[in-house]
C-alpha positions as CSV (number, residue, x, y, z in Angstrom):
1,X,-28.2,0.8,-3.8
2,X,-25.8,3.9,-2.8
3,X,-23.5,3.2,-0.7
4,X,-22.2,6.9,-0.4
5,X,-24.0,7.8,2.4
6,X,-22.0,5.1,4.1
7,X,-18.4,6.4,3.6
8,X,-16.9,7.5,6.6
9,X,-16.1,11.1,7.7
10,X,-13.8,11.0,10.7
11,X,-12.3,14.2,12.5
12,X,-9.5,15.9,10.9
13,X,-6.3,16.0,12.7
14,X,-5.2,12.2,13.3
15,X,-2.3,12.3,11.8
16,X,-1.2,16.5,12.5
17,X,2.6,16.6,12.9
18,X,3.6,13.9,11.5
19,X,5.3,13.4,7.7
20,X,3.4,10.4,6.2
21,X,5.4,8.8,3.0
22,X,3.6,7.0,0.6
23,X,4.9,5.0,-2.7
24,X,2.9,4.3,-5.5
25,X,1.2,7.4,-4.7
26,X,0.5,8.7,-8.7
27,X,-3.0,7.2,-8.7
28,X,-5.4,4.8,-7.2
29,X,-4.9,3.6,-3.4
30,X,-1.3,5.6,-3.4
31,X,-3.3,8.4,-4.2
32,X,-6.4,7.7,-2.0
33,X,-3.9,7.6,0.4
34,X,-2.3,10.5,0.3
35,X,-5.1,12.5,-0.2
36,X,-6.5,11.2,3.1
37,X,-3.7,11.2,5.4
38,X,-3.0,15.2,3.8
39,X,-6.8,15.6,5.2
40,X,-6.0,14.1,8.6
41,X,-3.0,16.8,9.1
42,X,-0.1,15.1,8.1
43,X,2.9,16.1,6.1
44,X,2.6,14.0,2.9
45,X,5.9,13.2,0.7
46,X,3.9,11.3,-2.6
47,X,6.8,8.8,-4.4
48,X,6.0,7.2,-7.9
49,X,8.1,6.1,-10.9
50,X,5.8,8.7,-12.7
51,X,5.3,12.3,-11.8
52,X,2.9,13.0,-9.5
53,X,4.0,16.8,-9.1
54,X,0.4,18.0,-10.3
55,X,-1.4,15.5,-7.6
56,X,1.3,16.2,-4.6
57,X,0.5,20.2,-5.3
58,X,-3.1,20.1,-5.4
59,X,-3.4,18.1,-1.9
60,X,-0.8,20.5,-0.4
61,X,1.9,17.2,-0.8
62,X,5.2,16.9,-1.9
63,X,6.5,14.4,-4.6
64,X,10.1,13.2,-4.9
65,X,10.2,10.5,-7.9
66,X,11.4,7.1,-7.0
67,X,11.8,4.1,-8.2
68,X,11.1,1.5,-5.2
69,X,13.2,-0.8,-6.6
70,X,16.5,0.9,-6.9
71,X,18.5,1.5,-3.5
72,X,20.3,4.2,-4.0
73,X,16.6,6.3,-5.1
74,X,15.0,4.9,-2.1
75,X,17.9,5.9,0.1
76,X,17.8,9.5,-1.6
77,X,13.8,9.6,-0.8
78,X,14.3,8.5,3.1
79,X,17.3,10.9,3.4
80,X,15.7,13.9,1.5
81,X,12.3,13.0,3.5
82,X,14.3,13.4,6.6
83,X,16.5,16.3,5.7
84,X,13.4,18.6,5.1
85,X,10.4,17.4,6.9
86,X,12.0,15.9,9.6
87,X,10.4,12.5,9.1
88,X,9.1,9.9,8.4
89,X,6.6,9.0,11.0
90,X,4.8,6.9,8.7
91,X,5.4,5.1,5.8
92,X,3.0,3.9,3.5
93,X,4.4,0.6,0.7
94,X,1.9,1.1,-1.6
95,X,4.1,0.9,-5.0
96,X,3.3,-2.5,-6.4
97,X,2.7,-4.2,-10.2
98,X,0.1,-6.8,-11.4
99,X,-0.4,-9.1,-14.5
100,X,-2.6,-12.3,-15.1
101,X,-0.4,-15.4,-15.9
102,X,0.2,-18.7,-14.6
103,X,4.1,-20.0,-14.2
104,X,4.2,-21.8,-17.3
105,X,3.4,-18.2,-19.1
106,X,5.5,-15.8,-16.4
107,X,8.4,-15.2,-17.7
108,X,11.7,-14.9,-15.6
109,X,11.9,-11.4,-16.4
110,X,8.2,-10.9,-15.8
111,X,9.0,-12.6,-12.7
112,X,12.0,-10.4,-11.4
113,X,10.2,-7.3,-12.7
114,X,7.3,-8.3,-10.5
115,X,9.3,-9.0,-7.0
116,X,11.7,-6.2,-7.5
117,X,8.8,-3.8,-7.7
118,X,6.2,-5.7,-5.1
119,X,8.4,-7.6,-2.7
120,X,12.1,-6.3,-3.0
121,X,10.8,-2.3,-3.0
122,X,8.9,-2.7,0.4
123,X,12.5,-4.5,1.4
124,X,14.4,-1.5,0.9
125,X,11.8,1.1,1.7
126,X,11.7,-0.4,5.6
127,X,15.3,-1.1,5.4
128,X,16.4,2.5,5.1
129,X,13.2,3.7,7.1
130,X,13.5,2.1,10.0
131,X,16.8,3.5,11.2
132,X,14.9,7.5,10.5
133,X,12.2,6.4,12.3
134,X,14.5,4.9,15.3
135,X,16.1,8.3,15.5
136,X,13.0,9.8,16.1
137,X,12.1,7.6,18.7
138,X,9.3,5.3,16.9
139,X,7.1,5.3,13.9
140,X,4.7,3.3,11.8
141,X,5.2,1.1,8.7
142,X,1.8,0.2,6.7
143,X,2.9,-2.2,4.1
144,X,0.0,-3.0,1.5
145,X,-0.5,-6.4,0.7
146,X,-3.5,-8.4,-0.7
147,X,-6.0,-10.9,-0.2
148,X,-4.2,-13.1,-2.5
149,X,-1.1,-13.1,-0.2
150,X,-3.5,-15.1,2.6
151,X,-5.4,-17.1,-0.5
152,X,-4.1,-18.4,-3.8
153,X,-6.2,-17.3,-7.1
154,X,-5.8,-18.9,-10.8
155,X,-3.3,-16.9,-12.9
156,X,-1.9,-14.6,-10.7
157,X,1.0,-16.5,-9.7
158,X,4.0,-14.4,-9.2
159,X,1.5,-12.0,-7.9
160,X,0.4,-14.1,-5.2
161,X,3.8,-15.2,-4.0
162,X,5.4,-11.3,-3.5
163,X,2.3,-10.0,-2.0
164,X,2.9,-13.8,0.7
165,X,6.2,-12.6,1.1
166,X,5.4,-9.2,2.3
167,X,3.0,-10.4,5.1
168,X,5.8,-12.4,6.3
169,X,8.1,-9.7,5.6
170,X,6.2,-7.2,7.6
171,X,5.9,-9.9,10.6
172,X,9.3,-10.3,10.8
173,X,9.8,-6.4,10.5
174,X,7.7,-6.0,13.7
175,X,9.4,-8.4,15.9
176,X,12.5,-7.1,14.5
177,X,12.0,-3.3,15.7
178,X,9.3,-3.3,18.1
179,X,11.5,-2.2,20.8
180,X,12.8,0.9,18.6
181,X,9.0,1.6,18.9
182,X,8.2,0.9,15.4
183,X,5.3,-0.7,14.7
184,X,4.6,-2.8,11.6
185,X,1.4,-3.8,10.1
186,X,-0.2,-4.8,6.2
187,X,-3.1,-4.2,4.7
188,X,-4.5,-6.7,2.5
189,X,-7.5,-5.2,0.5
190,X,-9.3,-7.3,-2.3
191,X,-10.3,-6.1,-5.2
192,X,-10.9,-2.9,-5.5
193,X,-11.8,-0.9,-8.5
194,X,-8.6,0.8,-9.6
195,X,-7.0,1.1,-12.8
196,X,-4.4,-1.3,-11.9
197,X,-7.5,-3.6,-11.4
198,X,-9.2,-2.9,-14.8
199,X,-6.1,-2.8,-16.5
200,X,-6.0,-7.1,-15.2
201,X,-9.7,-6.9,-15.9
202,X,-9.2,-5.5,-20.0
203,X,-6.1,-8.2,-20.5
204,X,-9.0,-10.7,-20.1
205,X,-10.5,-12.5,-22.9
206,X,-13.8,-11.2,-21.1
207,X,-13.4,-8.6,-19.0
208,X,-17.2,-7.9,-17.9
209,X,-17.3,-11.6,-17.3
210,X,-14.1,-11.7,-15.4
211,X,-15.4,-8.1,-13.6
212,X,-18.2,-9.9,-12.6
213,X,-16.4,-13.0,-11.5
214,X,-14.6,-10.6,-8.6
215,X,-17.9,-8.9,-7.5
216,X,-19.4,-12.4,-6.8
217,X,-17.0,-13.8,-4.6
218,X,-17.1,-11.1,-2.2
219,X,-20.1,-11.7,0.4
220,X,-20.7,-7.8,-0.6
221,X,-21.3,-8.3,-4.0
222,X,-19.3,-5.4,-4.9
223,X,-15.6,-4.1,-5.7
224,X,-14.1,-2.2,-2.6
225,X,-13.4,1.6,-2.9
226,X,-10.0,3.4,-2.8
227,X,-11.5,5.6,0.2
228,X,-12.4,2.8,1.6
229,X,-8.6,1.5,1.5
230,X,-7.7,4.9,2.5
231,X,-9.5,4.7,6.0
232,X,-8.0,1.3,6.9
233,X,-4.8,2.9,6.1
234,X,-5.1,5.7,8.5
235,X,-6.7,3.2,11.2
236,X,-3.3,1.8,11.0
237,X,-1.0,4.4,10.7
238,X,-2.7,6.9,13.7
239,X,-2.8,6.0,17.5
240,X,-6.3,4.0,16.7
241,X,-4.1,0.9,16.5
242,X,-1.4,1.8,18.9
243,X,-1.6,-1.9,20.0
244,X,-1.7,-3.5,16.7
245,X,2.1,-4.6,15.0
246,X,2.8,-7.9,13.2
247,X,-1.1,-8.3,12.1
248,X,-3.1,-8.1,9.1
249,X,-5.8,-6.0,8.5
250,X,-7.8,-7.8,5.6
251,X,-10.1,-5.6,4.5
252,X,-12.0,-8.1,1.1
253,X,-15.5,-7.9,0.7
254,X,-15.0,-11.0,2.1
255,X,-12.9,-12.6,-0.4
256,X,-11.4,-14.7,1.7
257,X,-14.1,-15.8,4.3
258,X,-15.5,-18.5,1.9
C-alpha cells in the first residue's frame, strides 16, 4: 500500500521571519529538516561536520561547518548566525552518531566519541543559544532524541544512554529558561529509514533480517519517513505548539506502545 497520498501538505509560511538552525543538516532528518522549515519561510543556517554547501544552496540555505562537539565552533556558528541573520529563532539538535554494541564491546573511546557528538553537542548548542535567543526576546529549541531514550533496546547501549540524557537535558533546559520565553521540547522518532539507520542495519550479521526486525515492532509495520520527522519538527518549532516546553513528542510507529 502507498502511503504517499498520505504525506502532509501544510501552508507555506509557518516559520516566515524567522532564522531556523539545524545541526546534522548534510543528509537524512538534518536535511529533511531543513528542506522543510526553508519551505515554511524561514531563514535556514544548515551545520554539519561535512559540507553541505551544495544542499544549503539548492534549498536557498546557508551552511557554516561545525563540529557540535567543539565549543569554540559552536560558539563561532551561534555568533556568526546572529551577526548576519539576526537569529536564531529556532534551533534544531539534529547532529547525532550511532553504532550497534553492547558495553562489554563499546569501547571508552567509542563511548566519549558517542556523548561528545549526541549528548555533549546538544549541551553546548543550547548553552550558547539560549542567551541569542534571550536577547531577542524568546525562541524555540527542538532537540532530537529517540525512542530508545524512553525504552532500552539490545546493543545499543551508549546509544540509548545519550539520547536518555538529552530528554532530561531538554526538561531541565525548559524549566531553566521558560521565563526568557524559550521554549524547549525533543523529538524522539523511531526508526526511520536513513542512512544512519542502514548503515546500523549493513553492520549486522543480517541486515534484511535485522531490517525486518524494526518494521515489526512498530504497530505500523513500517520504517518512519524523514518528511515525516520533518513535520513533527516544524509542529514544534512554529506557534502550533506555543503551549508545549519540557515534553516529548514521540513520534515511533509505535515502538514504544507495546
Amino acid at each position: 500500500m502507498s502511503h504517499d497520498n498520505l504525506r502532509p501538505q501544510p501552508s507555506a509560511g509557518q516559520l516566515t521571519g524567522r532564522t531556523a538552525v539545524v545541526t546534522g543538516a548534510k543528509q537524512g532528518l538534518g536535511l529533511a529538516i531543513a528542506e522543510r522549515f526553508a519551505r515554511e519561510g524561514a531563514t535556514v543556517v544548515m551545520s554539519d561536520v561535512v559540507d553541505a554547501g551544495a544542499e544549503a544552496a539548492e534549498l536557498g540555505a546557508h551552511f557554516v561547518a561545525a563540529d557540535v562537539s567543539d565549543e569554540e565552533q559552536v560558539k563561532a556558528l551561534i555568533a556568526h548566525t546572529a551577526a548576519t541573520f539576526g537569529g536564531p529563532d529556532v534551533l534544531v539538535n539534529n547532529a547525532g552518531i550511532e553504532f550497534a554494541k553492547t558495553i562489554l564491546d563499546t569501547t571508552v573511546d567509542e563511548w566519549d566519541r558517542l556523548m561528545s557528538v549526541n549528548l555533549r553537542g546538544v549541551f553546548l548548542c543550547c548553552k550558547h543559544t539560549v542567551p541569542a535567543m534571550t536577547a531577542r526576546g524568546g525562541g524555540v529549541i527542538v532537540n532530537i532524541a529517540s525512542e530508545l531514550g524512553l525504552v532500552g533496546d539490545a546493543g545499543v547501549a551508549a546509544y540509548c544512554a545519550s539520547k536518555g540524557g538529552v530528554i532530561q537535558l531538554t526538561k531541565a533546559t525548559a524549566i531553566d529558561h521558560a521565563k526568557a520565553g524559550i521554549r524547549v521540547n525533543a523529538l524522539c522518532p523511531g526508526p526511520i529509514s536513513t542512512q544512519l539507520l542502514e548503515e546500523v542495519f549493513q553492520a549486522s550479521d543480517d541486515p534484511e533480517g535485522m531490517r525486518a526486525t524494526f518494521e515489526e515492532r512498530t504497530l505500523l509495520g513500517r520504517l518512519g519517513r524523514p518528511d515525516e520527522v520533518a513535520s513533527a519538527a516544524l509542529f514544534l518549532a512554529s506557534d502550533q505548539s506555543s503551549n508545549m516546553t519540557g515534553a516529548n513528542l514521540v513520534l515511533d510507529g509505535g515502538w514504544t506502545a507495546r
